[in-house]
N, C-alpha and C positions, 0 to 999 in steps of 0.2 A: 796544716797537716804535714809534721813532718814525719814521714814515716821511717826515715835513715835514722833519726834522734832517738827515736823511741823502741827502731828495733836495737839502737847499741846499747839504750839505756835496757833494756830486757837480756839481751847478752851477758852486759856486767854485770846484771841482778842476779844473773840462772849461773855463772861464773863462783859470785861470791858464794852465795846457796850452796853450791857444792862444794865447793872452801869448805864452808863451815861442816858440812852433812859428812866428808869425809877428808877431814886435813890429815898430811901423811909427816908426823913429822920427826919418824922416826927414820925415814927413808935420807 
């Protein structure tokens, strides 16, 4: 159980996600 692994792999998942759902890249 590692719970520190799988909350940063959830981090970087909900990170990218939103990357994608709103990239700014005209800014």
């Amino acid at each position: 159980e590692d719970l520190d692994t799988i909350d940063r792999m959830l981090d970087e998942a909900e990170s990218r996600f939103n990357w994608w759902r709103h990239p700014d890249p005209y800014i």
